[in-house]
C-alpha positions in Angstrom: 0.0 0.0 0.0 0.9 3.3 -1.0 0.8 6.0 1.5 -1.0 9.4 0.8 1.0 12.9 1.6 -0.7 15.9 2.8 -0.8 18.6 -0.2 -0.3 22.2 1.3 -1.1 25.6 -0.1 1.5 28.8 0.6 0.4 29.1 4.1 0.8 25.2 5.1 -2.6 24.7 4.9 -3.7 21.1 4.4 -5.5 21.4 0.8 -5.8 17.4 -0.1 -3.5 14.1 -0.1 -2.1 12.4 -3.1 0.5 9.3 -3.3 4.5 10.6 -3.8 4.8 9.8 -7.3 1.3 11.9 -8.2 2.3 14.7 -6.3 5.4 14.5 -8.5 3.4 14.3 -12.1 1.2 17.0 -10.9 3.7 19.4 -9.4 1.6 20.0 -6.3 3.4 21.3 -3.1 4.3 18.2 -0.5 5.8 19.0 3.1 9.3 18.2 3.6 12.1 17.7 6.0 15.8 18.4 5.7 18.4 17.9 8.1 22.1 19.1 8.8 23.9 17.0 10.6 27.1 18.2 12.2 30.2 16.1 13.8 32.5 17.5 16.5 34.5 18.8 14.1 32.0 21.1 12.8 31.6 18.9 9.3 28.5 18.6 7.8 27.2 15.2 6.7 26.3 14.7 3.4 24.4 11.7 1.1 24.8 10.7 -1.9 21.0 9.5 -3.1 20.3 5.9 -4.3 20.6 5.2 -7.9 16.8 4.2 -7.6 15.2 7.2 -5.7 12.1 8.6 -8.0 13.6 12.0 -7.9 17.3 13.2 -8.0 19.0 9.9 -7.9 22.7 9.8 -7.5 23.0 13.5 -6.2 24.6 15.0 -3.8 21.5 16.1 -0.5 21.4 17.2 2.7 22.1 14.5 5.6 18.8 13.8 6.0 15.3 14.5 3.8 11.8 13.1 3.6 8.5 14.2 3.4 6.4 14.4 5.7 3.3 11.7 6.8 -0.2 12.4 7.1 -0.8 12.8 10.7 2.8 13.8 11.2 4.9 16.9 12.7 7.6 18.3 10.8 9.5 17.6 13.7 8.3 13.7 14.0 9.2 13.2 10.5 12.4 14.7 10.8 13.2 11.9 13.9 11.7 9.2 11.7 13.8 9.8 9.1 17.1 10.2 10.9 16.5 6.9 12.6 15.0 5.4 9.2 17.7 6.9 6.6 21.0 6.9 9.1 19.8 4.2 12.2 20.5 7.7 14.7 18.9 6.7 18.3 19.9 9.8 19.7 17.9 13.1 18.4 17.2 15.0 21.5 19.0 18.1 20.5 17.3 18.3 17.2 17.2 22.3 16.7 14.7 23.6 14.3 16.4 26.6 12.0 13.6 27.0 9.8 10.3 26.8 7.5 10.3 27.9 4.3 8.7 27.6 0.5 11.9 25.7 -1.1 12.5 24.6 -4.4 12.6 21.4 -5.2 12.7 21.6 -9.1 11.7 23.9 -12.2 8.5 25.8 -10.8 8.4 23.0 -8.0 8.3 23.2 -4.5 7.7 22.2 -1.3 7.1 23.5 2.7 10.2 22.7 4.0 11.4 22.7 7.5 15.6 22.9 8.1 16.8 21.0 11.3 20.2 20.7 12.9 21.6 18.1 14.7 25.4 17.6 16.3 26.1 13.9 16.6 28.6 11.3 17.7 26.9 8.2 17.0 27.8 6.0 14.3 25.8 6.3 11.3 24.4 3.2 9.2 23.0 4.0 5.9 20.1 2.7 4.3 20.9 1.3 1.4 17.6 1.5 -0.3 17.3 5.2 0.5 21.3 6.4 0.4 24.4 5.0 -1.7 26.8 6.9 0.2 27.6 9.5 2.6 30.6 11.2 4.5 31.6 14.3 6.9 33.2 17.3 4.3 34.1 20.9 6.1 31.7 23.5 4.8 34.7 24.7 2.5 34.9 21.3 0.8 30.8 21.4 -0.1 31.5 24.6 -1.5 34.0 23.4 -3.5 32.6 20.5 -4.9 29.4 23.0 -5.7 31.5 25.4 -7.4 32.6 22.2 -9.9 29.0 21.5 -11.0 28.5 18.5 -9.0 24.9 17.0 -8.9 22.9 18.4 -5.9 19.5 18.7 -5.3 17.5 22.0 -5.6 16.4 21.7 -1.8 19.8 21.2 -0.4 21.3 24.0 -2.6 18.6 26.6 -1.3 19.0 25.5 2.3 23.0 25.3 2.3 23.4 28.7 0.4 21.1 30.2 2.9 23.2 29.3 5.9 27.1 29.6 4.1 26.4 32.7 1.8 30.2 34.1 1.2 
């Protein structure tokens, strides 16, 4: 069974609930999660997407992203999908930056909440979800932006927001 997402309006106001991959072929907004994870050292996790993700696959996104469930907080969905995408126990100090209209593609986009979290715990990937990911100092992400490297709309709005130059 396919679950149904909450459609939103500007305002985050519920307007009707469609399956992921109609939302998609419609263009209709969805609510969305991203989150930055940080180590000690002050490096930002990064994924690389799964070869077989609907949207974006094998690009570069923030540590964490998901949409959000009907019946679901921004904030529960954000601690189901770090324990989901990265096996983290440990969220208590999630810290919620933001909520914004984001881009997710070409006259597409989504409600999007930014979260934070600084972790030690170990990190096990879900393969079906993530082929990769590592800890790169902000200068690094920069760089590997500045070479044309393959990152998703959502992460690009979020991460330019926080690191402008």
């Amino acid at each position: 069974m396919k679950l149904k997402y909450p459609i939103v309006n500007d305002s985050d106001q519920i307007i009707g609930y469609r399956k992921k991959d109609q939302a998609y072929k419609e263009s209709v907004m969805l609510r969305s999660v991203q989150i930055f994870i940080y180590n000690s050292k002050g490096e930002l996790y990064i994924q690389k997407r799964s070869k077989n993700k609907l949207r974006y696959p094998n690009y570069f996104c923030a540590s964490v992203a998901g949409h959000v469930e009907a019946g679901e907080s921004y904030q529960a969905a954000a601690i189901r999908e770090l324990k989901e995408e990265l096996g983290l126990k440990k969220v208590e100090n999630l810290k919620f930056i933001t909520k914004e209209k984001a881009p997710v593609g070409k006259n597409e986009y989504v409600i999007m909440t930014l979260f934070t979290l600084k972790t030690s715990e170990p990190i096990t990937i879900q393969k079906e979800e993530i082929d990769s990911g590592n800890f790169y100092t902000i200068k690094n992400i920069q760089q590997l932006i500045l070479e044309k490297k393959h990152f998703t709309p959502g992460f690009l709005y979020f991460f330019e927001k926080q690191y402008k130059k």
